[in-house]
N, C-alpha and C positions, 0 to 999 in steps of 0.2 A: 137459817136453821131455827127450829123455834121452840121455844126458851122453855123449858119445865119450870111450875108454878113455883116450887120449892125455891128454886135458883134464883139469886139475887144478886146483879151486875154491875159493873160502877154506880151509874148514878142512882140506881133503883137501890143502895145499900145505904141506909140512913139513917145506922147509928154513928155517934160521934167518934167512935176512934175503934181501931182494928188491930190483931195481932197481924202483923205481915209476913205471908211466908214468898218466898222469890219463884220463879218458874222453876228455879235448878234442885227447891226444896230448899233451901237455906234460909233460917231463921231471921228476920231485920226487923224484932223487936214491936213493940207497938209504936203504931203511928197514928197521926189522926188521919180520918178517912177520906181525908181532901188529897191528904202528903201521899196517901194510897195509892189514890186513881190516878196521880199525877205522875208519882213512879212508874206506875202499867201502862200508860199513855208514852209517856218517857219512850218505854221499850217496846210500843206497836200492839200491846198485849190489851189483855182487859184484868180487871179486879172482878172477882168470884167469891162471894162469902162459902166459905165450906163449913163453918162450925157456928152458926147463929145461935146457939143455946149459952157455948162459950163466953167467958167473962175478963177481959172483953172478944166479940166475935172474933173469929178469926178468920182471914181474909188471903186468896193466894192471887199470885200475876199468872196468869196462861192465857192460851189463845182459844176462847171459848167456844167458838165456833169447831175448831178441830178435834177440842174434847168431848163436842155433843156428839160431835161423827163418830166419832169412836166409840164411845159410850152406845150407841145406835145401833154399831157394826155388829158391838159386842152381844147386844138384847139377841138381835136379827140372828147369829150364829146362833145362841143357845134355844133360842125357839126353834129354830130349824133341825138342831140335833133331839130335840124332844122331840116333835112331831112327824118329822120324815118317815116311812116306811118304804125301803126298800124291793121291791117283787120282782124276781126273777123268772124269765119260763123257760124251760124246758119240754121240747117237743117229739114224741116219740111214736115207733109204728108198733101196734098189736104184736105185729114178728118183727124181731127186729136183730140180728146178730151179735155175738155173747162178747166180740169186739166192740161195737156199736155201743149198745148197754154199758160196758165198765167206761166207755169213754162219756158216755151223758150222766151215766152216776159220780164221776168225776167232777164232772160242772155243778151238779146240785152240790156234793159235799164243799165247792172253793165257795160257792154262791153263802151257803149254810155255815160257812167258816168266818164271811164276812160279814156277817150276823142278817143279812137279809134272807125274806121268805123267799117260796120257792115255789109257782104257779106250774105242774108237773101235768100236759096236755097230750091225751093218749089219741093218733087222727085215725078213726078208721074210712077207710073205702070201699066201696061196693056193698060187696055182701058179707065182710067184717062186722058190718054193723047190726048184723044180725045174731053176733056170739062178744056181744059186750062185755061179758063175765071174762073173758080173755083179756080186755084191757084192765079191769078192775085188778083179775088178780097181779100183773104185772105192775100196776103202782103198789097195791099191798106189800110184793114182793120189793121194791123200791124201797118204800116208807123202813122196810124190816131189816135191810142191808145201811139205810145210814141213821137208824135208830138210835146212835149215841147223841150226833148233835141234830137229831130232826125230827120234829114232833108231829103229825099229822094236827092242821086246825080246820079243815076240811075235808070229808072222805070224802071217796071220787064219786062223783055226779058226770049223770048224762049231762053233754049240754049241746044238742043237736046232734052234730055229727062225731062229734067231739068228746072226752069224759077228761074231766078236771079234777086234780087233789092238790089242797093248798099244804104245802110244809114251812114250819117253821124254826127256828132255830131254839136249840136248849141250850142251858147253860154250860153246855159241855165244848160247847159249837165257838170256835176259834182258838181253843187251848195248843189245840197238835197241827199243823200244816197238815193241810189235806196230802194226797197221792200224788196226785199232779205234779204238785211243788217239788215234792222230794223226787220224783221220775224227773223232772228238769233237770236237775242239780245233778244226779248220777248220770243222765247223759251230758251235760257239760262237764262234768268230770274224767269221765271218760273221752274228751272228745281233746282234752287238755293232756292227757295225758301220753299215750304211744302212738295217737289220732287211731286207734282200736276201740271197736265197744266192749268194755268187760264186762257189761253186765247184759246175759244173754237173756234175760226174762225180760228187762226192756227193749231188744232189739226186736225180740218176739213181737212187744206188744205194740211193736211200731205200725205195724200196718197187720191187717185183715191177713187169713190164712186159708189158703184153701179148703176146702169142705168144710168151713166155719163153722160149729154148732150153733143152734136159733135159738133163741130164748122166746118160748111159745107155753102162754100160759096154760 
């Protein structure tokens, strides 16, 4: 594992005498720096100066190697939660039934709740692609419906066959459990309870209904 220049080890520490602190954290006074490294060697460990400003240094027993790793672990996480961006997609048709929709708007609001963006891909076919204003309005109409935690950082673009709107999440966006969550919970509740659903808007909105309304922009 390799060594940060700061970090100074048994024998690379070469002032004459150290405060000693033990692996467990307990104080053992100043030693000289020979009785140190002979301690840490003692118990498999190493000597690590951690206060060289200090009068005199102060000096602990650990296993150096396992605290670099760690110390490593710890960079590598927080670089990763800084820099990560999440993007989710969601993919949808020009017509597309008013079941269909609240269940894809669903998924953008858990996606937007877990604070990642949300890549919202309208496909058309044929000769759909000749009344493109149909997909646009139906992501505007999207964007307008989860407007608390979702911010448009993209308007829809053609992109081929295809028209793309990026959303992102606002600060609003993880405060309330999306729909989903809570429609979970009232059907396991329900399902716990007389095995009856009581709640008849979720039963509804279990499946598709005959002569469905279309959501056509």
């Amino acid at each position: 594992m390799p060594q940060q220049p700061q970090d100074r080890i048994n024998d690379a520490i070469r002032v004459p005498r150290v405060r000693l602190i033990d692996d467990d954290g307990a104080q053992l006074g100043i030693k000289t720096t020979d009785e140190a490294r002979e301690y840490a060697y003692g118990k498999n460990l190493d000597l690590v100066e951690v206060a060289a400003q200090a009068d005199p240094p102060v000096a602990k027993v650990m296993d150096y190697g396992k605290y670099r790793y760690e110390q490593e672990q710890k960079a590598k996480q927080a670089r990763k939660h800084q820099s990560q961006i999440h993007v989710k997609e969601i993919k949808l048709r020009p017509k597309i039934g008013i079941h269909d929709y609240n269940t894809k708007k669903g998924h953008v609001e858990r996606f937007l709740n877990q604070r990642a963006k949300v890549k919202v891909t309208i496909m058309f076919r044929g000769r759909e692609t000749t009344h493109p204003e149909r997909g646009r309005d139906l992501l505007l109409r999207l964007a307008d419906d989860v407007k608390e935690i979702g911010a448009i950082e993209s308007q829809p673009l053609l992109d081929g066959r295809n028209m793309v709107m990026l959303l992102g999440p606002t600060k609003n966006a993880g405060v309330k459990r999306d729909a989903e969550d809570q429609d979970t919970e009232r059907r396991e509740e329900a399902l716990q309870g007389d095995g009856q659903r009581s709640d008849p808007e979720t039963a509804d909105d279990a499946q598709p209904q005959p002569g469905e309304e279309v959501v056509e922009a």
